[in-house]
N, C-alpha and C positions, 0 to 999 in steps of 0.2 A: 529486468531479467525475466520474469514472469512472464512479457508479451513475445519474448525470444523462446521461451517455452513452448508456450500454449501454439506459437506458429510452426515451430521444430514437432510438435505433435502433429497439424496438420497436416507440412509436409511427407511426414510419414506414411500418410494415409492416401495418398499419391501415387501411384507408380512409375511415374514417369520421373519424381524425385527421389526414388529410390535406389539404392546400389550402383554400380561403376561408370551408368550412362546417367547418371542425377547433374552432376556437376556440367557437364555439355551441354542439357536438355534447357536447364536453365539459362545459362549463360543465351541460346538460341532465342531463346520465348523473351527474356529481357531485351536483348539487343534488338529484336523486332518493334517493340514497345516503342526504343527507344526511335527507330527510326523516324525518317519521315513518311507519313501515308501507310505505316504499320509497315512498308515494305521492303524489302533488299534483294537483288541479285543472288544469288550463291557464292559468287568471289567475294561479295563486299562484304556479305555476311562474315564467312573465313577470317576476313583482315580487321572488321570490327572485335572479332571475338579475341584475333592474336594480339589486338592492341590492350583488351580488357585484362590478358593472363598478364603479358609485359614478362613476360619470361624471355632469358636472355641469350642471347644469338643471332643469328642474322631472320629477320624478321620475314622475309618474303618466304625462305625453306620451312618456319612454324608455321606461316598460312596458307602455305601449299598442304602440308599434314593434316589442319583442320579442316580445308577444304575437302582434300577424299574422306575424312572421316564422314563429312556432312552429308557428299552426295555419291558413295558407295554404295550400291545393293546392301538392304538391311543395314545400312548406313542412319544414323541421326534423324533425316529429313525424311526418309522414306518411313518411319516409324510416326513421326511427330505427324506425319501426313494422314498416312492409316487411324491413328487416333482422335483426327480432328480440330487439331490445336495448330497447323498451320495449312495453308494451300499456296499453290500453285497459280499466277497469273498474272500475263507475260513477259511469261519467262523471266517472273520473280518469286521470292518466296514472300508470303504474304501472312500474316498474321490474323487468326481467326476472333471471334469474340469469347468464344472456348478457350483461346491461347490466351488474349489478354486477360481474364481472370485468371489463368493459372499464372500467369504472369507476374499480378500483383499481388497473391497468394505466393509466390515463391521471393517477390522484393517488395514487401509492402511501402518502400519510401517510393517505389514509381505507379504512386496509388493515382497522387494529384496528374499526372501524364494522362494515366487512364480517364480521368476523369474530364479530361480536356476533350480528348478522342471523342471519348462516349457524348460528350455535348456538342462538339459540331458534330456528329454522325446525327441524333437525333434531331437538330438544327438543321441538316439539310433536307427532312425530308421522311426518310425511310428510317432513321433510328436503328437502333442494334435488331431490329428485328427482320431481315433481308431476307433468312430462310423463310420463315414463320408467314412475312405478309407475301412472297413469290406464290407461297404454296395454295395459299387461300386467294391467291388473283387467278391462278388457274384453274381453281373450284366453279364451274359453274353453279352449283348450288349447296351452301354451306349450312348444316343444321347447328339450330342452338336447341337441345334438349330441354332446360331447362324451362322455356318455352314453347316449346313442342312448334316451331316454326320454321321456315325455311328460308333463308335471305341470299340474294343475288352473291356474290364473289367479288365480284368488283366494290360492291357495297361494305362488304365488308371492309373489303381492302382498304377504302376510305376510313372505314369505324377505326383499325387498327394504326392505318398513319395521324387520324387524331390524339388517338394513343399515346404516340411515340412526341407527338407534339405537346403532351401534356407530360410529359416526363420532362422535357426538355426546360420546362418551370423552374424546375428542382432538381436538377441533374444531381449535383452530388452529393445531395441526400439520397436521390436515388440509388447513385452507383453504391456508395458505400452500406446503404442498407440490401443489395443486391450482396456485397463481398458477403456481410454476415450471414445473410441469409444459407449463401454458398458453403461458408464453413460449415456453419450446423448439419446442411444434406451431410457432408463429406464427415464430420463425426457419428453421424448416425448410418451411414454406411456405404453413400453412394460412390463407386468407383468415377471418377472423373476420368479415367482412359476410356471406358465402356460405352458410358452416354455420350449419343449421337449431340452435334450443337443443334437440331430442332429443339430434342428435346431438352435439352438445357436452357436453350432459353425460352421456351415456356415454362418451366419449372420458375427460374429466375427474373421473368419479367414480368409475364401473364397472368400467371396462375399466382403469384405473390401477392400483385398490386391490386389485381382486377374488384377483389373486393371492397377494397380500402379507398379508390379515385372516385370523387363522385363526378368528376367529368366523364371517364369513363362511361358510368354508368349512364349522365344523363347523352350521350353519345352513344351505348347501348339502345336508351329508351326509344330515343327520336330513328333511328334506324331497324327498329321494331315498328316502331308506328308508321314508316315509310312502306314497308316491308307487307303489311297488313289492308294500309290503304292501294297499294299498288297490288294486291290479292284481291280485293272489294272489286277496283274498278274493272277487272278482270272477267272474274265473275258476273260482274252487272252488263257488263260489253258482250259477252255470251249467254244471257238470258235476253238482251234486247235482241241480238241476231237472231234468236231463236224463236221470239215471240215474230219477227217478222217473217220467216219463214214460216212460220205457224200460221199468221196472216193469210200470208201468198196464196197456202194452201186450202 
């Protein structure tokens, strides 16, 4: 009873679980979950969801209803969309990684699902982090402050799909300390309609772990020391050309 609580609290603090579109919103971000590939059509959506209510009558006229509720102007989807919890692509609806934690935050028994997704995603490759490593491959030059350095983009990008390669160890440790994590932002104040999913999953993935992996970090190190040494020879390559020119002259 306690953990029907404490989640009934958090739903609260939700908006998209709130008030007379709560009951829809879910049902949508669940039945995407459920899908395969996180994704569905718009019709199939509709008929997933009229199969979920099982309310009684002729079933094709209740998923024709759900269906315009879903994809009407200021409809369902068009909202869910705007806030980042699902997208668009082709010409399906597709469930974001914003979606799937609000997702298992709204039915925590399709925690272990999630956690399936989230290990082949980071098993293939690019890991839940698609916007985050996009953004920094098309950084030509990425600063790390705290080092006061500058490293290639592509480089990084590499740094970051180590990353995701190293979550992938421990996936569901990962996810589920990723969910807690989530809670606590959302009890302390963070609107989860508000926040963009860059920023969310740096918040929940990056910024979380980054201190705590020491793979990470020796995958940090060695991509500093790349980073430094390909500045050196740099540097050395334009004092030799220039002492020969110097020569010449």
């Amino acid at each position: 009873m306690g953990r029907k609580s404490n989640m009934d609290n958090i739903l609260e603090k939700i908006p998209i679980f709130t008030g007379k579109k709560a009951g829809y919103n879910r049902l949508i971000l669940e039945t995407l979950l459920e899908a395969e590939n996180l994704t569905l059509t718009e019709w199939e959506l509709a008929k997933h969801i009229q199969a979920k209510t099982k309310t009684q009558g002729d079933w094709y006229s209740q998923a024709q209803r759900i269906y315009s509720l879903l994809i009407r102007k200021k409809g369902r989807l068009e909202e869910l969309n705007n806030k980042g919890y699902i997208d668009w692509k082709r010409n399906k609806v597709e469930l974001t990684f914003k979606g799937m934690l609000a997702a298992v935050l709204s039915n925590p028994e399709l925690e272990e699902r999630a956690i399936k997704m989230w290990e082949h995603a980071v098993k293939s490759g690019m890991g839940m982090l698609p916007v985050f490593v996009s953004k920094v491959a098309r950084t030509q030059r990425t600063r790390l402050p705290l080092v006061g350095i500058n490293i290639n983009g592509k480089r990084m990008k590499r740094l970051f799909l180590a990353f995701a390669k190293g979550l992938a160890a421990n996936a569901k440790v990962e996810f589920k300390a990723m969910i807690e994590h989530i809670k606590k932002l959302i009890r302390n104040g963070l609107n989860l309609d508000e926040i963009s999913e860059f920023d969310l999953l740096n918040m929940v993935t990056f910024n979380r772990v980054v201190a705590a992996r020491e793979s990470f970090v020796r995958n940090l190190e060695r991509a500093i020391d790349e980073a430094l040494e390909e500045s050196s020879k740099t540097i050395n390559k334009r004092n030799a050309n220039a002492k020969k020119l110097s020569s010449k002259n």
